[in-house]
C-alpha angles and dihedrals in degrees: 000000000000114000093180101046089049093047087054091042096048085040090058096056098042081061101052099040087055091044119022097022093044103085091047095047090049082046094049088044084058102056094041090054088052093049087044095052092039095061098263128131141224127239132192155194156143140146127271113327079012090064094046083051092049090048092043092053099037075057098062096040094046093042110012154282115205113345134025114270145151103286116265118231105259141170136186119196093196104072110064108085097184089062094049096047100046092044094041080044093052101025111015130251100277082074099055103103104026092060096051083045093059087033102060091011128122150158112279085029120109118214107205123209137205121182119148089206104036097225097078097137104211092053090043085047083044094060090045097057088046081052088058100035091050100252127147107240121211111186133196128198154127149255111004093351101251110222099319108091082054087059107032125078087223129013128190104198118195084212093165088084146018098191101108100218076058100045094046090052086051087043091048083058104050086046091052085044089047090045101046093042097054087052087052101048091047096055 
């Protein structure tokens, strides 16, 4: 292990997520605030650490972040198991998340994914579903963004690093910004 190699690394998204990413991520707070106070809600997903960052944040948006407010309507797509594994039984996995997206999907509502890579094929089949069902798409990855910013309406790529512990850092940072910004914006 490399101290050094992974400080400068972490250092570097960090970076990046506070300067280049900044404007975007105020930009993407914005709209999910809009979505939020207009009666929309948020849906999310990911893969692995991806999912643990779609129910972390679904957490702070349905309960709270910083400050005590009315719940904000939040779902991770991650968490029924009996969903994923009837549809990854009958379907395949690759159709896990686009099926609940159609499913609870509308117009007005946000679906929010996290993918380190970028090629994961049931958040990219996600996208494309919110596509269908009217519903605005943030992504979030890493590297040189995969698919996804082709698919998505906004992407915030951690592109300082494609090394997945760094992009998630870089992804645990964006979420906190999104979350603390929406409750900001929405009083």
């Amino acid at each position: 292990m490399n101290w050094d190699r992974i400080a400068e690394e972490s250092l570097a998204v960090t970076h990046e997520v506070l300067t280049a990413l900044r404007q975007p991520a105020e930009e993407c707070a914005a709209e999910l605030a809009r979505r939020v106070r207009d009666g929309g809600k948020i849906l999310l997903c990911g893969n692995g650490g991806s999912a643990a960052d779609a129910q972390h944040m679904a957490a702070e948006l349905v309960n709270r972040f910083l400050v005590n407010r009315r719940p904000y309507a939040a779902v991770s797509l991650t968490t029924d198991t009996s969903i994923l594994t009837s549809v990854g039984n009958d379907f395949g996995f690759d159709e896990a998340f686009a099926k609940q997206v159609l499913a609870l999907g509308r117009p007005g509502d946000a679906l929010v994914a996290f993918s380190t890579s970028g090629t994961s094929r049931n958040v990219c089949l996600a996208l494309e579903a919110a596509r269908t069902a009217g519903v605005w798409t943030l992504a979030l990855t890493g590297g040189a963004g995969g698919r996804m910013p082709e698919l998505a309406d906004r992407c915030l790529t951690v592109a300082a690093s494609s090394h997945t512990p760094r992009v998630q850092e870089g992804h645990h940072l964006l979420m906190h910004i999104l979350c603390e910004r929406i409750e900001e914006i929405l009083g």
